[in-house]
N, C-alpha and C positions, 0 to 999 in steps of 0.2 A: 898829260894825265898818266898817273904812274900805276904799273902793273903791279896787280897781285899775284902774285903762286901762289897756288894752292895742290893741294896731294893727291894725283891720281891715285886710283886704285888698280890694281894688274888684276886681270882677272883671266881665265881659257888659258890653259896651258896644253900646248899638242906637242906629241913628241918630237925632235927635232929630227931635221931629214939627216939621212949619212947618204954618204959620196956615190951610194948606188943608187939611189934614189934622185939623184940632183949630181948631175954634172959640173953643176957651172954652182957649185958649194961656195963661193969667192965674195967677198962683202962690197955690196954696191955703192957706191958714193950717194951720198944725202942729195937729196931733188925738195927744192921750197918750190908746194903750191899753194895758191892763194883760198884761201875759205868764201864761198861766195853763198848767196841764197838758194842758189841753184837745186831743185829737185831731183833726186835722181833716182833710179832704180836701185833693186840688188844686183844687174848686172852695171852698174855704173854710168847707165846711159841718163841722159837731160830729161826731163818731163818739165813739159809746160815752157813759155818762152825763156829765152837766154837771158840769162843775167851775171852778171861778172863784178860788178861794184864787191871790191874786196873787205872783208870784215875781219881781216887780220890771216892767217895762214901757217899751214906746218911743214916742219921739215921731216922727210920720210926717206929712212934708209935702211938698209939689208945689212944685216951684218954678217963677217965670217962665220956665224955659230949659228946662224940659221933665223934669225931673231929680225922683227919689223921692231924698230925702235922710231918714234915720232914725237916730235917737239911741238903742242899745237900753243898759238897763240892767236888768241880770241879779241878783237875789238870792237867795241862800240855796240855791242851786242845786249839782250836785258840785263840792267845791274842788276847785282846778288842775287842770281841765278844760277842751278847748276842744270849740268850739260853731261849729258853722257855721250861719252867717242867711243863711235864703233871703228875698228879697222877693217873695212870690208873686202878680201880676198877672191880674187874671181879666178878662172881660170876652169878650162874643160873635166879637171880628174874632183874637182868640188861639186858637179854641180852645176857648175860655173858661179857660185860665186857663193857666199857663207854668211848672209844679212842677219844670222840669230849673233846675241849675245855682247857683251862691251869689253874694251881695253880697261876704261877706266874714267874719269869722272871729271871736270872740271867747275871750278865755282868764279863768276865775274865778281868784281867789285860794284861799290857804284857808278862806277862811271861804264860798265860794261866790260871792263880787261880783265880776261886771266889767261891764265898760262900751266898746262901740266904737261910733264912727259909719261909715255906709255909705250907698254913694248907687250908683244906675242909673236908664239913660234908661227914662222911660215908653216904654212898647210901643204902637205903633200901635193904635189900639183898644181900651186898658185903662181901664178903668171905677173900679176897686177894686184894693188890696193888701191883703197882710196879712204879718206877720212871721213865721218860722216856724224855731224853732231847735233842733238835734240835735246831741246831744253825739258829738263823731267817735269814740272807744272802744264808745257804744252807741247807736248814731243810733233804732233802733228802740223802744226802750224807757227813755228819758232826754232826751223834748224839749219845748217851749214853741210857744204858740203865742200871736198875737193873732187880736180879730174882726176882718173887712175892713172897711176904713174906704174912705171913697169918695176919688177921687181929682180929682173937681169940686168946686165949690162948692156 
């Protein structure tokens, strides 16, 4: 079944961190996790039983300039639907963690495939993300999620 792209939209721009603020300024190598059903919180923990059955998954990496850049690829999921991905940032100086607002948008075909990339500045103090996507017709009952992946080396 062949995938559709379609165009994320970038959205939240924070100012990017300098050297005094972040130590470890260095871009992290891309980490693939899997998109599951899985519910989760704003601090990224599990609600409700375990579920893993994979629905396609993104690539999530730090870059040198301070930037989460992510590749999500959506399977099997409702056709021609769209989906809004949040990147959700945790971490103790947030809050712990920053569940308002989206990267950017993805649309399935009909077979359930799409595919956008999306990128925002790391947040002052974030530790970890994780990917978290809701379908805009049924955002509560139709969404994916990844585990958080750390955002150091």
């Amino acid at each position: 079944m062949p995938l559709s792209a379609s165009k994320a939209q970038v959205s939240r721009t924070a100012p990017a961190l300098g050297p005094a603020e972040d130590p470890d300024n260095g871009a992290v190598p891309a980490q693939k996790v899997a998109l599951t059903r899985q519910n989760r919180d704003c601090l990224g923990m599990p609600i409700g039983p375990t579920l893993t059955q994979s629905f396609g998954f993104s690539v999530v990496r730090r870059t040198g300039s301070n930037m989460i850049v992510t590749t999500v690829v959506l399977q099997g999921a409702a056709p021609n639907a769209t989906y809004t991905i949040r990147l959700i940032q945790l971490g103790p100086s947030l809050g712990t963690s920053d569940c308002q607002g989206s990267a950017g948008t993805v649309t399935t075909d009909e077979y359930g495939n799409g595919e956008a990339n999306v990128r925002e500045n790391v947040l002052p103090g974030a530790t970890h993300v994780f990917v978290d996507l809701n379908n805009a017709a049924d955002p509560n009952g139709d969404y994916f999620t990844t585990e958080p992946v750390s955002l150091f080396r």
